[in-house]
C-alpha positions as YAML, in Angstrom:
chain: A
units: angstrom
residues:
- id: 1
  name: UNK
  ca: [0.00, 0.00, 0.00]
- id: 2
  name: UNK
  ca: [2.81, 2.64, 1.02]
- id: 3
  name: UNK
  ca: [4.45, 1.69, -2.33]
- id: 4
  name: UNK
  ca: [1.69, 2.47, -4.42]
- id: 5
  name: UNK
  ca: [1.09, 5.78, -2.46]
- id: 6
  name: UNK
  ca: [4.97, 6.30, -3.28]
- id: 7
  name: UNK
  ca: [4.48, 5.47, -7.08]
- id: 8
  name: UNK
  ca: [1.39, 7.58, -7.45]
- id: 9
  name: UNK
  ca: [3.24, 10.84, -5.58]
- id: 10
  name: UNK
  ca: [6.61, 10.21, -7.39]
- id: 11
  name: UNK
  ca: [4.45, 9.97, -10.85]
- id: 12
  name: UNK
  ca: [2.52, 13.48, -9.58]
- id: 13
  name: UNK
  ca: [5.77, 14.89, -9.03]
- id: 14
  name: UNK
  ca: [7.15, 13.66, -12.77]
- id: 15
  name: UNK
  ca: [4.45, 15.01, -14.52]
- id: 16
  name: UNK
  ca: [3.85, 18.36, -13.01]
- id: 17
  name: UNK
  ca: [7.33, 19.23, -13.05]
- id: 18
  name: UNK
  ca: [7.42, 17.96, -17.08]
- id: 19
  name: UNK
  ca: [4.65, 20.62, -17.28]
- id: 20
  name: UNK
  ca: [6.69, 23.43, -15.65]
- id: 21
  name: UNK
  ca: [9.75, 22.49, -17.49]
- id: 22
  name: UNK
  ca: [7.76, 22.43, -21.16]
- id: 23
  name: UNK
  ca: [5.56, 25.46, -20.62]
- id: 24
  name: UNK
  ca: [8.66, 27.44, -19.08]
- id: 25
  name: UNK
  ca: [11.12, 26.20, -22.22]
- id: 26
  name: UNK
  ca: [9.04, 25.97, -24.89]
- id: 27
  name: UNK
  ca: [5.85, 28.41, -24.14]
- id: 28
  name: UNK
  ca: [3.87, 24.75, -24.70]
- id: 29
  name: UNK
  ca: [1.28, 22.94, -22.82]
- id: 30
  name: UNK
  ca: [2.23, 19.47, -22.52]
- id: 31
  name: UNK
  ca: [-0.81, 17.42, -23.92]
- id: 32
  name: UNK
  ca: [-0.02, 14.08, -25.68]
- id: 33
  name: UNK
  ca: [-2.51, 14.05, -28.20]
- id: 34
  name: UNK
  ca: [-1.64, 17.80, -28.99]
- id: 35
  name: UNK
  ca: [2.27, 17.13, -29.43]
- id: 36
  name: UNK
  ca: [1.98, 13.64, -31.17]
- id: 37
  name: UNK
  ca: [-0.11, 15.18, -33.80]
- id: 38
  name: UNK
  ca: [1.99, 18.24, -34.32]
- id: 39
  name: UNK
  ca: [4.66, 15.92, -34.93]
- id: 40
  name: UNK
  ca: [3.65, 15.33, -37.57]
- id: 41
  name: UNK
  ca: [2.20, 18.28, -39.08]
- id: 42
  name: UNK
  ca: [5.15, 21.00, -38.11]
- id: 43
  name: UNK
  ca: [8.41, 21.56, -40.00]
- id: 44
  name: UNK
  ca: [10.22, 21.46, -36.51]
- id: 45
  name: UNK
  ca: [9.26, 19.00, -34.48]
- id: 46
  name: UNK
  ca: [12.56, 17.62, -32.87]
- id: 47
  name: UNK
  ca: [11.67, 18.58, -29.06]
- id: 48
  name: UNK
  ca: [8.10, 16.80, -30.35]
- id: 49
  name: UNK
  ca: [10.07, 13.69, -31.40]
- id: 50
  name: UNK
  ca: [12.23, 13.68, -28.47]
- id: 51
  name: UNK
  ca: [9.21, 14.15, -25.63]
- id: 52
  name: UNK
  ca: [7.19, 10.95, -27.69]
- id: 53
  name: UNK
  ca: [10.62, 9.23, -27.79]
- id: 54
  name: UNK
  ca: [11.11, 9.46, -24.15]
- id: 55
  name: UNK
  ca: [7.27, 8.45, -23.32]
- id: 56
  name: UNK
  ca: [8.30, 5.24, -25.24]
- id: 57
  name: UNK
  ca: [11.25, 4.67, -24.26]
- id: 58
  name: UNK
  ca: [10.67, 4.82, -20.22]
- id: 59
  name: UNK
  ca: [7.32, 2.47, -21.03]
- id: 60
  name: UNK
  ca: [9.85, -0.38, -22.79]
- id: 61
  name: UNK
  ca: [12.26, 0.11, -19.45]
- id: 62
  name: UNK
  ca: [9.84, -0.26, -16.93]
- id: 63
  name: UNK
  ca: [8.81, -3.10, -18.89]
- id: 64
  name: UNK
  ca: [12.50, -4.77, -18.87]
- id: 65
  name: UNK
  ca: [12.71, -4.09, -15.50]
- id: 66
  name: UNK
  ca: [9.87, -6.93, -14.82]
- id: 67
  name: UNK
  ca: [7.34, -4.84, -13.84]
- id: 68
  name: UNK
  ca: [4.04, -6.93, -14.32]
- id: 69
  name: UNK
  ca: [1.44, -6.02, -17.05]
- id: 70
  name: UNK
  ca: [-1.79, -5.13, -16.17]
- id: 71
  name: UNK
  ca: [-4.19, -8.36, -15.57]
- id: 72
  name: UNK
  ca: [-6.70, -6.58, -17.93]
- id: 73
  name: UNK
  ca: [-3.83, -6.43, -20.73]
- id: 74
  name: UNK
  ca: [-2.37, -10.04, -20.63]
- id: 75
  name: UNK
  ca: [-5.10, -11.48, -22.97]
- id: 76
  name: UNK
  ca: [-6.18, -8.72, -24.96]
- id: 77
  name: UNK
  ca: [-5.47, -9.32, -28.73]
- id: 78
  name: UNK
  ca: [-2.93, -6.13, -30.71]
- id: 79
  name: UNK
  ca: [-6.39, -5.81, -33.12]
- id: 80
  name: UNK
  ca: [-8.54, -4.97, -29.75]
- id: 81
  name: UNK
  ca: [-5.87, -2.65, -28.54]
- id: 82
  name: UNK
  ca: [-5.33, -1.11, -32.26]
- id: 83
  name: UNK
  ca: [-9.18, -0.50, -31.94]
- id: 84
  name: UNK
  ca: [-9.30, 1.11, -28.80]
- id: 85
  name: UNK
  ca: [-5.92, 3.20, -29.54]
- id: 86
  name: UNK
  ca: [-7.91, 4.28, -32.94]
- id: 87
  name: UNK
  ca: [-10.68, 5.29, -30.37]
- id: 88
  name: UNK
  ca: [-9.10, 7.09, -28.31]
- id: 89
  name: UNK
  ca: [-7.54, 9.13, -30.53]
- id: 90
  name: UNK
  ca: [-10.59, 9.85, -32.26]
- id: 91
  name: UNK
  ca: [-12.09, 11.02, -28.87]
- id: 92
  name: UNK
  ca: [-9.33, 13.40, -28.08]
- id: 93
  name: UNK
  ca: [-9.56, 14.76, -31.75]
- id: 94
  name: UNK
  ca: [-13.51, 15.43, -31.00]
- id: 95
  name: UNK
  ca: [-12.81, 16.91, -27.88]
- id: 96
  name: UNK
  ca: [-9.63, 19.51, -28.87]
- id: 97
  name: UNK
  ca: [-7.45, 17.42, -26.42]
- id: 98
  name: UNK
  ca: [-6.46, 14.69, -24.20]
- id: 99
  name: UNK
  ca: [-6.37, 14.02, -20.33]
- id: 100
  name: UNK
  ca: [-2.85, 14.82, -20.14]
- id: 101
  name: UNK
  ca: [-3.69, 18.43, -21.76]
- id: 102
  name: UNK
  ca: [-6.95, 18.94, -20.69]
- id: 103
  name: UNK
  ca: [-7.03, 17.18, -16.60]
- id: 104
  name: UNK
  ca: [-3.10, 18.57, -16.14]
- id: 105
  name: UNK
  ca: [-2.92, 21.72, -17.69]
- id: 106
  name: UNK
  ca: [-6.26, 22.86, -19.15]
- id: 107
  name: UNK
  ca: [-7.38, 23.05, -15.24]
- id: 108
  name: UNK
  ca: [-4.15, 24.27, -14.19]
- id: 109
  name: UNK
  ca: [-5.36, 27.12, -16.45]
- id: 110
  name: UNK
  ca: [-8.74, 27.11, -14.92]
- id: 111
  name: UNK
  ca: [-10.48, 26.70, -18.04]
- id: 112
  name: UNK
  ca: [-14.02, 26.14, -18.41]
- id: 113
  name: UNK
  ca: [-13.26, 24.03, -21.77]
- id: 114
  name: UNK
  ca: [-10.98, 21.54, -19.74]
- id: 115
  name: UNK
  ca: [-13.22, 21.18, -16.93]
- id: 116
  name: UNK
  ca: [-16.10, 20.58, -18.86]
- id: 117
  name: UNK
  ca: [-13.93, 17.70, -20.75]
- id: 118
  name: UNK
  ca: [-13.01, 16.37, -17.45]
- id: 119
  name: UNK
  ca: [-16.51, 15.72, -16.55]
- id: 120
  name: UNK
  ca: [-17.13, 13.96, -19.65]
- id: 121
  name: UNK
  ca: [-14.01, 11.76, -19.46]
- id: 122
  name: UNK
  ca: [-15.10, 10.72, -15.63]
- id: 123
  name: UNK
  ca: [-18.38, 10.45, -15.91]
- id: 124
  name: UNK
  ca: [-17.67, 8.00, -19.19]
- id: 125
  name: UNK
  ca: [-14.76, 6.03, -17.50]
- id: 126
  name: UNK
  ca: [-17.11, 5.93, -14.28]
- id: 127
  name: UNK
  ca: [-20.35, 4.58, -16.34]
- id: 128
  name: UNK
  ca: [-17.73, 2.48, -18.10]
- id: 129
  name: UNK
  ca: [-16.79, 0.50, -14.77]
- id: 130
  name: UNK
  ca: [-20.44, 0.50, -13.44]
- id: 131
  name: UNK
  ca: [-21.46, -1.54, -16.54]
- id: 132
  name: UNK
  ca: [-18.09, -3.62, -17.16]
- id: 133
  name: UNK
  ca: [-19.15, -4.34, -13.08]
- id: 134
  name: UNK
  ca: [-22.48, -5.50, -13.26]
- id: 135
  name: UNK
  ca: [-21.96, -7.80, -16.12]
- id: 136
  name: UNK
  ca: [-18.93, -8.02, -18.00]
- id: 137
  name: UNK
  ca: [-20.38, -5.42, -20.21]
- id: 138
  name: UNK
  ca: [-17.67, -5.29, -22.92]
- id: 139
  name: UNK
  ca: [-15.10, -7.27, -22.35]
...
């Protein structure tokens, strides 16, 4: 329990101080969606390419540390998981941004846009449990 408290804080900690660090460097806001897809639409995109290289890259050490993989994961097919990254980046198009930009920095900002995209995400992920809960609903 203590560990996971320690994981969750030490992620916090990560993350906010990636936001500083972009938004004091580059004038950015550090939202996934926002700097994967500008990636690959701007003619200089290195710091771009170096942030998604570094998402990657820490995701493949934890990985060859050990760490487990999610129960949920293990049996999942790539098509299912192609599907729902297709999804999910379809959502974040429709809604001008992801968690990252929206949850992190959009109410950071204290905008109304982000908080009202917060809601949605919760209340989905929330009704998405609720049903997955009382039946297996979609899995």
């Amino acid at each position: 329990m203590v560990l996971a408290v320690l994981s969750a804080v030490g992620g916090g900690i990560l993350i906010g101080s990636a936001v500083v660090f972009l938004k004091a460097t580059t004038g950015h806001i550090l939202g996934v969606s926002g700097i994967l897809g500008n990636a690959f639409s701007r003619p200089v995109a290195g710091w771009r390419w170096a942030f998604l290289a570094g998402v990657i890259g820490a995701a493949v050490i934890v990985r060859a540390t050990g760490a487990p993989v999610p129960e949920s994961f293990r049996h999942l097919a790539w098509q299912r998981l192609l599907v729902a990254g297709l999804l999910i980046g379809a959502g974040t198009r429709l809604a001008n941004g992801c968690t990252s930009g929206h949850g992190v920095c959009g109410l950071g900002n204290l905008s109304g846009r982000s908080l009202i995209a917060v809601l949605v995400f919760m209340v989905t992920a929330g009704l998405i449990v609720f049903l997955q809960h009382i039946g297996g609903w979609f899995l």
